[in-house]
C-alpha positions as CSV (number, residue, x, y, z in Angstrom):
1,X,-20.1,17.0,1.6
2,X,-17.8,16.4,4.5
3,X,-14.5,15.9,3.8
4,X,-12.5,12.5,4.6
5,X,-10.1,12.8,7.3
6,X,-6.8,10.9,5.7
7,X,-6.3,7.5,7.1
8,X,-3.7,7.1,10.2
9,X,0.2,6.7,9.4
10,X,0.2,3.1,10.9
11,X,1.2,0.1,10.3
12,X,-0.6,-3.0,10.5
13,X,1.4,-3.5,14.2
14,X,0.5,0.3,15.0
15,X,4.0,1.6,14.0
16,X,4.0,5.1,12.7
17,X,4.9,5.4,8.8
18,X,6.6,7.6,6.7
19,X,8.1,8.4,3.0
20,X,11.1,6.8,2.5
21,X,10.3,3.6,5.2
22,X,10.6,0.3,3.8
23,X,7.6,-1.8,4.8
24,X,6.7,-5.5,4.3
25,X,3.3,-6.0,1.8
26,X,1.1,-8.7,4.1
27,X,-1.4,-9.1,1.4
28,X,-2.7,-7.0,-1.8
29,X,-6.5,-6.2,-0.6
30,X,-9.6,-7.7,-3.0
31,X,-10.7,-3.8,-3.2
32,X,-7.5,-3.0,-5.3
33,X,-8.0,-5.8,-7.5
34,X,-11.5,-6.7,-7.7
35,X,-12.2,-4.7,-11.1
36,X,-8.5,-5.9,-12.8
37,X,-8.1,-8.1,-15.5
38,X,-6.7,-11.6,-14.5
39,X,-3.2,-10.7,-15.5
40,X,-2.9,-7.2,-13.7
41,X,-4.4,-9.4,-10.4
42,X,-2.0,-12.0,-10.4
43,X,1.1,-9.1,-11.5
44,X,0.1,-7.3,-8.1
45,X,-0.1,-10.3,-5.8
46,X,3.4,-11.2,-6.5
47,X,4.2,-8.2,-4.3
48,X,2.9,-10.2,-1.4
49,X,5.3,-10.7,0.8
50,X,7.9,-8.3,-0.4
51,X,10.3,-5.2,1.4
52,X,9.3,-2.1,-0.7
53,X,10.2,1.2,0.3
54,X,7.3,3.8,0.8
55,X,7.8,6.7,-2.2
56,X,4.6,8.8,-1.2
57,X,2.0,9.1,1.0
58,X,-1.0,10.9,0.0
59,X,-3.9,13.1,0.8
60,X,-6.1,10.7,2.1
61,X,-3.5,8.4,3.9
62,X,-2.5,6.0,1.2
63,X,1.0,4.5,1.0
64,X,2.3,4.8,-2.8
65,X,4.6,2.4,-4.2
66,X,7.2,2.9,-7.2
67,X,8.2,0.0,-9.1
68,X,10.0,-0.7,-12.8
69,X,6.5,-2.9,-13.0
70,X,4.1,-0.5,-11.2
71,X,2.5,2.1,-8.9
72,X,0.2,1.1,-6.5
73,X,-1.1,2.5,-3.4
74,X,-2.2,0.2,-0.3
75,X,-4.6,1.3,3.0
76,X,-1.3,2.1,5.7
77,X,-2.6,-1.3,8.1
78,X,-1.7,-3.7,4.9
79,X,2.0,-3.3,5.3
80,X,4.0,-3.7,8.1
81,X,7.6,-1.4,9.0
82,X,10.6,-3.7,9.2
C-alpha cells in the first residue's frame, strides 16, 4: 500500500499554516459530520465562523483544534489565517 503524502500546510487563500496560528473556520465539512448524531452536528457547526488557534497539525496534514467543548481536526483549505 502506498503511503498518503500529508495534505499541504495551506489555507483556503494559499497561506502557509502552522501550530500555534489562529485561523478563521469557513465551514465544518459534511465528511466530519455526516456519521454524528444530530446534537454533536449542530455542537460543531457553531464553530463556523469562529478565530480558533491551531494546537496541532498532524501526520497526514490535518489542523487539530482544542476546545473546553471539543477536538476536532479540519482538511488545512477549510480555515483561513487571519
Amino acid at each position: 500500500m502506498t503511503p498518503t503524502p500529508p495534505l499541504p500546510a495551506l489555507d483556503a487563500d494559499g497561506s502557509t499554516v502552522q501550530v500555534g496560528d489562529r485561523v478563521v473556520i469557513i465551514c465544518i465539512p459534511h465528511w466530519l459530520i455526516h456519521d454524528l448524531p444530530a446534537e454533536d452536528q449542530a455542537s460543531l457547526k457553531t464553530f463556523e465562523g469562529k478565530t480558533l488557534s491551531i494546537h496541532e497539525i498532524d501526520e497526514f496534514g490535518y489542523v487539530w483544534f482544542s476546545t473546553q467543548l471539543r477536538e476536532f481536526c479540519l482538511r488545512p483549505e477549510e480555515v483561513r489565517l487571519v
